[in-house]
Each structure stands twice: as structure tokens, then as C-alpha cells.
N, C-alpha and C positions, 0 to 999 in steps of 0.2 A: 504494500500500500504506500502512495507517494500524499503527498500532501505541502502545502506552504508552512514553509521551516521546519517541519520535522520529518520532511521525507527519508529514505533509509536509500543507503545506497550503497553496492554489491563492491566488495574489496577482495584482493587477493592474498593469501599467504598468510591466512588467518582461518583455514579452516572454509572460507569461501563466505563467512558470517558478511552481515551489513552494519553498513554504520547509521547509526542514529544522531541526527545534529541536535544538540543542545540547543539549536535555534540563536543560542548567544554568538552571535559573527568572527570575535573572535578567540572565543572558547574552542570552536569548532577550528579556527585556522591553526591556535596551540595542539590541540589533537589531532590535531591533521587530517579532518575531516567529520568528527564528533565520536561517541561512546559505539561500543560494539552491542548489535544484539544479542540479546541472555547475559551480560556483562552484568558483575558488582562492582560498585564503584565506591568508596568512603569520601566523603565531602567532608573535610576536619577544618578546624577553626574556635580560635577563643569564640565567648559571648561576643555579639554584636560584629562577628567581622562580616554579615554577610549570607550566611549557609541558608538560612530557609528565604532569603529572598530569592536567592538564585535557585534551588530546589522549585521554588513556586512556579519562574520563569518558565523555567525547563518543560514544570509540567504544564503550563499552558497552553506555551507554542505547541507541545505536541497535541495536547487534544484539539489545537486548531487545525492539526491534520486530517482528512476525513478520515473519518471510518476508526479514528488512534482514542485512547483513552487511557487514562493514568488514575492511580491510586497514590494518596497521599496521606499515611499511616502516622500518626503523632503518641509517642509514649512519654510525651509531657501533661504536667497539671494547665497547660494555659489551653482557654478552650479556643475552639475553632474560630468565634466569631468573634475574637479577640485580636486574634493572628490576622483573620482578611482585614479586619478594618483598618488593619497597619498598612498591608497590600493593593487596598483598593484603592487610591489613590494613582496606582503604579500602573504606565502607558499597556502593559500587557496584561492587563486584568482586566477578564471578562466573567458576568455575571453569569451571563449564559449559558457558559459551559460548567456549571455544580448545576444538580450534582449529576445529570447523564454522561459527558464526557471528561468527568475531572468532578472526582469523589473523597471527601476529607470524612477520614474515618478516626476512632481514636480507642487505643488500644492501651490505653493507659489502666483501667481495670483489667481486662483480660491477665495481662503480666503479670499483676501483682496477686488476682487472683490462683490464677492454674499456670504461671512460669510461663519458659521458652516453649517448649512444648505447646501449651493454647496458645501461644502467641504465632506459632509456625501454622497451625489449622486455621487459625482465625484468616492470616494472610493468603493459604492455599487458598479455602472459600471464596474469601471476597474478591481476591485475583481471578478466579476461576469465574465464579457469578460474573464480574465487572469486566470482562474478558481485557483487562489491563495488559497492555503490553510497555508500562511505564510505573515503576510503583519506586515511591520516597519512603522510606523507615525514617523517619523524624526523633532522634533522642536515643542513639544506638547506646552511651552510655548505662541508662537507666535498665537496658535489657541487659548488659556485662554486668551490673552490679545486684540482677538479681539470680544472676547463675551461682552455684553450690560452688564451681570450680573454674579451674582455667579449662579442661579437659570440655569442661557442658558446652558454653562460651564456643568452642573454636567446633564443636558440632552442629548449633546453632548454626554460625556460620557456613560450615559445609551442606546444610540441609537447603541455605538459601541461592547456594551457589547451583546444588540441582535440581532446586524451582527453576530458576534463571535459564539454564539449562534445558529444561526441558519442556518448558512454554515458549522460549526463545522472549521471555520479557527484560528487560534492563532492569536494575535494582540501585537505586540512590540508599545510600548509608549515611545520614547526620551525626556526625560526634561531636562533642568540645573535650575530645581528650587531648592532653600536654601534645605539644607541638614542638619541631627543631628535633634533635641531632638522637635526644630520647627516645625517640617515636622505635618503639621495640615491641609492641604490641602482637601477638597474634596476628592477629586481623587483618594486621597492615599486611602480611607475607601471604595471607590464604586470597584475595581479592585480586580483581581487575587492575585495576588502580585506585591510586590516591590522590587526591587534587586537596591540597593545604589554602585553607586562607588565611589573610592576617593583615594586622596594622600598623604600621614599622615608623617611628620618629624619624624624622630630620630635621634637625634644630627643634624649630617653635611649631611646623609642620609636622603632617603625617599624613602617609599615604599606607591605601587598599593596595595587597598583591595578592597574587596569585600566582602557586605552584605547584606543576604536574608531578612528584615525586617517583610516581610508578606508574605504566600503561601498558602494560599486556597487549601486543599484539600487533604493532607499528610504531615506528619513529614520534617524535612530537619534539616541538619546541621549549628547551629543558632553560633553566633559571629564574627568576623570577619576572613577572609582566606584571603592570599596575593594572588597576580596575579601580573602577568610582560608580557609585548606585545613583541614578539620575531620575529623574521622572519619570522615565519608559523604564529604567528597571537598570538590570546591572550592565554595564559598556567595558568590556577586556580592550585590552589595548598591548599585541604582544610585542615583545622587545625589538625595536626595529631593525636592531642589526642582526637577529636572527632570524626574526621575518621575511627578510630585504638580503639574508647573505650570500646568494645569488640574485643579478637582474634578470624581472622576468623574463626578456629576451634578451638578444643580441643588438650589442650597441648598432647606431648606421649613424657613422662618424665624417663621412663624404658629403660635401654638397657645398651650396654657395654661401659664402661668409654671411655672419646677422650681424645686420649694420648699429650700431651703439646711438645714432641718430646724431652724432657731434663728428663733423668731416672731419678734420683735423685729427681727432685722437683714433676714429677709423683708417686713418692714413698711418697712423702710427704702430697698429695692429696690421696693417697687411690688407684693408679692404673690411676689416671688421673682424668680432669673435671669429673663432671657429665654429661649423655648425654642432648643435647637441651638445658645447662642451658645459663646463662650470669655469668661470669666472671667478675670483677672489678681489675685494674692494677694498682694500685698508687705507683707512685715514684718520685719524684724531675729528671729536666734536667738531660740527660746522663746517669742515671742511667743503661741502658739496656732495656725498656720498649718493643720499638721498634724492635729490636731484638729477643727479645720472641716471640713477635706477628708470627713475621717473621719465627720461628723457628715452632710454632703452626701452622701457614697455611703450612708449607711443608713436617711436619707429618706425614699426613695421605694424601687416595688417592683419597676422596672426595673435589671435586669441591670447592674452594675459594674465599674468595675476601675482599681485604683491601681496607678500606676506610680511609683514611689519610688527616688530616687538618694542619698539617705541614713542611712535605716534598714531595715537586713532585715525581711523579710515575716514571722520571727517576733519579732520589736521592735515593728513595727506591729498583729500581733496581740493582744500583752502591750499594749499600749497603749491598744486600743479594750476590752478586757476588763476594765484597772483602770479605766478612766473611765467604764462600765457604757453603753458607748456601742451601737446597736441595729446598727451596724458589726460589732462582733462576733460575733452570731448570725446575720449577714448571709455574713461571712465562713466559718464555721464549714459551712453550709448553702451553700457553693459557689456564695452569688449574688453575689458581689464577691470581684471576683478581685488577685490580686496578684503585679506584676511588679516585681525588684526586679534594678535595674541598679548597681552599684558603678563610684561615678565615678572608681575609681583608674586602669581601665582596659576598653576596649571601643571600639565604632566605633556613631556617633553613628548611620547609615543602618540597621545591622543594628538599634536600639534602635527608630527609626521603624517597618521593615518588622514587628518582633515586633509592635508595639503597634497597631497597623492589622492584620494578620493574626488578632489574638487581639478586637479588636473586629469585624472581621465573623466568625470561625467562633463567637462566643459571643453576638452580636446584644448588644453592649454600650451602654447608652446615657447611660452616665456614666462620664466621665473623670475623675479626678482626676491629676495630674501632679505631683508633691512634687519640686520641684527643677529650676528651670529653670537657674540659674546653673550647678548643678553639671553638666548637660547639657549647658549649653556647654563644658565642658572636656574632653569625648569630641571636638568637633568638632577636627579639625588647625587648621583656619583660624577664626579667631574671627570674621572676616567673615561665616562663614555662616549663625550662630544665627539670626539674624533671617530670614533668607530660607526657611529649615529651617522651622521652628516656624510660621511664616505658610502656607508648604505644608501642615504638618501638621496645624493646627488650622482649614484649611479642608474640608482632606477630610473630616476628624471633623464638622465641619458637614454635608455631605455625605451622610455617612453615622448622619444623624441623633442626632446627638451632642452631650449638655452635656458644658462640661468645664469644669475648675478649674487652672489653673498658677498653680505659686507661686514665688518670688521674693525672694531674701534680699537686705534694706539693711542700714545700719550700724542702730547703736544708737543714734543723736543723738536727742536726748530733742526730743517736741514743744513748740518754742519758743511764746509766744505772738505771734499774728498771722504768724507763719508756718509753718504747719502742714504743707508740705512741703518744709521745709529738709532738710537729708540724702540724701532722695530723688531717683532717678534714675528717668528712668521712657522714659528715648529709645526710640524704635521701638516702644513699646509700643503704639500706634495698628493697625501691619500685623499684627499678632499677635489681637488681643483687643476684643471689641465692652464690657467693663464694667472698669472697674477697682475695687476693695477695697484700703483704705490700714490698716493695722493696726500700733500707735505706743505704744511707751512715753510715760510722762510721768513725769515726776518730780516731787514735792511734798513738798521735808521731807525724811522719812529715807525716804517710801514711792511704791513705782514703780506706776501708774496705768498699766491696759489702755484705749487708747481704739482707734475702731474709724469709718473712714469711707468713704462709697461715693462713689469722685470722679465717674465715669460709668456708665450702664446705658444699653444701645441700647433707644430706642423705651419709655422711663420716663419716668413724672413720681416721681423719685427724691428723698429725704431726706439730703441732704450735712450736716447738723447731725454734729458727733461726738458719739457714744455710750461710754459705761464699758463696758465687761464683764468676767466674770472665769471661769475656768475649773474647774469643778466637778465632782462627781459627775452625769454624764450630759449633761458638755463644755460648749461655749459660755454663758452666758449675758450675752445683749448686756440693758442697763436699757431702759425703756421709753419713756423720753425722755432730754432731754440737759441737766435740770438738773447733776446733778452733774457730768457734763463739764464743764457754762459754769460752773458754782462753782471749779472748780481751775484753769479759764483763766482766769478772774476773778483769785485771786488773784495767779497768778502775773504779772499783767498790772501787779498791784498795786508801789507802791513797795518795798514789804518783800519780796514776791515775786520782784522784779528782782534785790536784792542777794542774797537766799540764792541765784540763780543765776551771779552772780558770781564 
């Protein structure tokens, strides 16, 4: 039986079983495709991280499949109509489906009356009557702690593994037993798998994860991936550079240069970017960074879209308007688009999966990125930037994609004969096929825009520094690099030297 989101679909090298999607998007892309039919599966997590929203989800979308229906089994004191009124609020809760396709049963007397034993009859029957092919055990602890032994406990167990088995129904396990490195459990070792949840400090924050510890049966995307419960319910978000550790296809790295919309510094590229590459932009505040960007998405007359981590999309729009930049009637007319993420708070993978999502449903084919540094401060782990963005900007290659990221330095004024003092530029190799150096200069009382291009894939490129200054209709880079080499001239000069002193 097929159905919307919880269809089952036929996999190999597992016995020939089907998978059953979770319905959660990317629960299903961590598992690599969702839970096996007749599988156990333990769903573990402190209080509150989580377990019966997602339990809930699960069982929804699947009875939104025809013909599919689920059992939702609670061996806690809290009653039923306690639990939905938490849920119903939630984008995936439907009324309609309790109790003929999605049945909340509660087994919390039976247990404690007649043991594991009535509690194993109770679940054949109601499984069997409710022809379930989706059943949740809600509160697995409360059934280990009414067993005689570890011995009963791990028969238990095995009795529900050849239900599962033998009706070909999936079986959801609820515990909050201890979590981490303890987890020695029985239980853990007899099951399908184990998907851990939990909610881990960083600093004054803290984030939702989620992880696969054990799957029977196929590969999956192993470490931890953040999740957050939203209004529609729970949203997985897996780690993008394990998602992303292949591009879905094959780079197509040929073709005619993407013009940056500023002659001059096109000329100084070679005709322009390269097509589909990544671009790096570094300059200290005010530079112009943002303005390029701006000038590169209104260019050309393929589809755009900027992603910005430090000014809102209507700051960016006041922006391209005062500087009469063709970004603005670009913007204006829905062909460059604007996502604008606030680096105070948010989760770095959910900011990936948007910006990949919104470049293929709008077949986007310029990037701009405003804010690389401040993108790494979504990440928890600073470690990851680099591995992130290398992911991410190869898909965008992938998927046919120029792009631009930018990159904030200090303010240390272009020295001469060292012209990238100040500059950091580590890892920037795994990330980015050109780089763009864009530098204050000092002279006197007045501050000089210079402008340089340290590499371009596959150019015979112009590294000479250029002036430019920022005008009515953005950029203008000079034509050549006299008056560059005149202010490093002097400054190179004796006199030059002491007023930098």
C-alpha cells in the first residue's frame, strides 16, 4: 500500500523488507530512506526532549496513508486527552483520523494488573482487531520496571520482535532511560535501532539533536543532526556535510564567463567569474562588499538570490534603490530573491537546507552569500565552517550555480609591499575556486578603495591593484592601476613611511 508520506518502498539486501518513511523529511534522508517493515525501533531521550511529539508525527502521516493505520499504546499515568491537547495545536494533527485510522489506547492498568504477559495479549489483540501496521509503546521504562528480572525484560522484548515479524508491523519503543556512553541496556542490543534524542548547551543556548546510534539493515547518516519542534511539528535538519559529502551530480565547469556587472574589474578576471564557480569577497566593514554582491545578482538575467546574515531584506532593498543599482528592479520583479538569516540566533543546517531548497524550486543560478563569518556563528562547533561551506558550495556547483561569499577582515590599512598583511585567508582553498581582496588605504587625511583579484580558476587574470569608488549605480573599479601604483609609490616613499608612523 502506497500513500502520501508514509508510503513503503521495496529495498534490497535486507531480506527484500520495505521501508516505511517517518514522513519527517529529514529523519527519512538520516535513515536513508525511513524504518524497515516489522522493525523495533527504541526512540530514547530525557523528559521533554521530544519522543512523543515525534512518535505522534510518525503516527499521523502514516495513517494519512490510505488504507495504513497505527496504534498508539501509553503505559503512563497522563491520560490521553491531556497529551493531544499538547499536540493539537501541531500543523500535523488531524482530528479525523482517532480513533479509525490512529487509535490511542492505554495500557497502563493492564501492566500493572496481569504484567508483561497481559500487556503482550493486550497489544496482539488490539494490533490484530486495529489491523495496525504502525504501533508506538509509549513509557517502555514503566514495562522494565515491572518485570521480576532482566531475563523476563529481554523476552518481552523478543516476543515483540516476533509480532513485528510476523505481521510485518513496525514497532516504536518510548524510553527516558540514561543516555551517552552508559547506554548498556539489553534492549539496546536485541532491537532494530536506536535513535537518541537530546538537548545539549552552548553557552546561554541550547539546541534539539538527534542521533541514529544503531540501524539494522542499511547505511545512515551517523553523528549528531539538530532538530527544533515548530508548529507543523518536529523539522530534522541532517548535518550538511554529511548530507552534501558527495555532489548530487557532476560539476559542468565549461561555459561563458558570469559577468560581475562592473567592466573594469570583469576585465581584470579575464571576461568575468568563471562559470558555476565560488567566488570569495574579503574586505573589512564598509568596504563595498555588499554592493558588488548587489551589482553581480542584477547583471545578468538569470534567476537570483541573496542570502544575507547582516542586513534585512528590506535594508538590502533601501540599498540597491539609493545606489540606483538594476538589483532593485530585479528584486522588485521577483527575479532575485532574498533570504535573510539573523546571526543572533538559528541552526546553521536549517540555513543550508533553506538555501538549497529555494535554489532548486526557483532554478536559481546566482548566489550571493553576505556573510560568511557571521554564518559561522550559527554553527555550535567552529570546527565545522569549513567543512559546511565546502559541502555547500559544491552542490551549488552542482547545481549549476555562480556564487559570491563574503568575508569580513580587520581594517589594517594596505601596507606597502605587503599587501596582504591583516588578512586571513586559511581554508579558503576547500571552499572557493577565485578569491577578491578589497582594502582600505590610507594617504594623508584620505582613505583609498583599492581592489584585487589574488586567484581565478582557469584565468589569465590581472592581480595589479585597482582604485574604485562607490557611486550612483555602485562599483566603479578605474581602468588601470596608475593611480593605485601613484599612492603605493608614495607611500613606499620616505615621507610616506613617517606619516605612517
Amino acid at each position: 500500500m502506497t500513500g502520501a508520506g508514509a508510503s513503503t518502498t521495496r529495498v534490497g539486501g535486507y531480506g527484500g523488507l520495505e521501508r516505511v518513511p517517518t514522513g519527517i523529511a529529514g529523519l527519512d534522508a538520516i535513515l536513508g530512506g525511513g524504518l524497515f517493515e516489522g522493525g523495533v525501533y527504541i526512540v530514547q531521550g530525557t523528559p521533554g526532549s521530544g519522543k512523543t511529539i515525534l512518535a505522534n508525527q510518525v503516527c499521523f502521516t502514516h495513517a494519512a496513508a490510505g488504507g495504513r493505520r497505527a496504534l498508539y499504546v501509553t503505559l503512563l499515568a497522563e491520560s490521553h486527552a491531556r497529551m493531544l491537547g499538547h499536540i493539537a495545536p501541531l500543523g500535523f494533527f488531524d482530528s479525523g483520523a482517532i480513533p479509525d485510522r490512529l487509535t490511542y489506547l492505554s495500557a497502563f492498568r493492564t501492566l500493572q494488573d496481569e504484567g508483561l504477559s497481559g500487556l503482550l495479549t493486550l497489544l496482539r489483540r488490539e494490533a490484530a482487531g486495529r489491523e495496525a501496521s504502525l504501533i508506538v509503546l509509549d513509557g517502555v521504562m514503566a514495562a522494565e520496571e515491572t518485570a521480576d528480572s532482566a531475563i523476563e525484560f529481554k523476552k518481552f522484548i523478543h516476543e515483540l520482535q516476533t509480532q513485528a515479524a510476523a505481521t510485518g508491523a513496525t514497532i516504536l519503543l518510548l524510553t527516558s532511560a540514561a543516555t551517552g556512553a552508559e547506554m548498556v541496556a539489553a534492549e539496546h542490543t536485541m532491537v532494530d535501532g536506536l535513535i537518541e534524542l537530546s538537548s545539549r548547551p552552548y553557552g546561554r543556548r541550547s539546541e534539539r539533536d538527534l542521533e541514529v546510534r544503531k540501524f539494522r539493515g542499511s547505511g545512515f547518516l551517523r553523528g549528531r543532526h539538530v532538530f527544533r519542534i515548530t508548529d507543523a511539528g518536529v523539522a530534522v535538519y541532517p548535518r550538511t556535510e554529511a548530507r552534501l559529502r558527495e555532489p548530487s551530480r557532476r560539476d559542468h565547469l565549461r561555459g561563458p564567463k558570469v559577468p560581475l556587472g562592473v567592466p573594469a574589474l570583469d576585465g581584470m578576471l579575464d571576461g568575468g567569474l568563471p562559470l558555476h564557480s565560488t567566488t570569495l569577497l574579503a574586505g573589512p566593514s564598509g568596504i563595498g562588499k555588499t554592493t558588488l554582491g548587489l551589482q553581480f545578482l542584477g547583471s545578468g538575467a538569470e534567476p537570483g538570490l541573496l542570502v544575507g546574515f547582516h542586513e534585512s531584506a528590506e535594508s538590502l532593498k533601501a540599498k540597491a534603490e539609493a545606489l540606483g543599482l538594476a538589483a532593485a528592479a530585479a528584486i522588485a520583479a521577483g527575479e532575485v530573491g532574498l533570504m535573510w538569516q539573523p546571526a543572533t540566533e538559528g541552526l546553521i543546517d536549517e540555513v543550508c537546507d533553506q538555501l538549497l531548497a529555494t535554489v532548486r524550486n526557483r532554478g536559481v543560478r546566482r548566489v550571493f552569500l553576505d556573510g560568511l563569518d557571521a554564518m559561522s556563528r550559527l554553527a555550535e562547533d567552529g570546527d565545522r565552517i569549513i567543512r559546511i561551506v565546502a559541502a555547500l558550495t559544491a552542490e551549488l556547483r552542482a547545481l549549476n550555480v555562480t556564487s559570491i561569499v563574503t568575508m569580513e577582515t580587520d581594517l589594517t590599512g594596505l601596507a606597502a609591499g605587503f599587501p596582504l598583511s591583516g588578512v586571513s585567508l586559511r581554508g579558503a582553498s576547500a571552499i572557493t575556486e577565485n578569491i577578491l581582496l578589497m582594502r582600505f588605504v590610507e594617504q594623508r587625511s584620505a582613505l583609498h578603495r583599492m581592489v584585487s583579484v589574488i586567484k581565478a580558476r582557469d584565468s589569465a587574470i590581472d592581480q595589479r591593484l585597482r582604485c574604485f569608488a562607490i557611486r550612483a549605480g555602485g562599483l566603479v573599479v578605474e581602468d588601470g592601476p596608475d593611480r593605485a601604483e601613484a599612492i603605493l609609490a608614495e607611500l613606499q616613499s620616505p615621507a610616506g613611511r613617517r606619516g605612517g608612523e
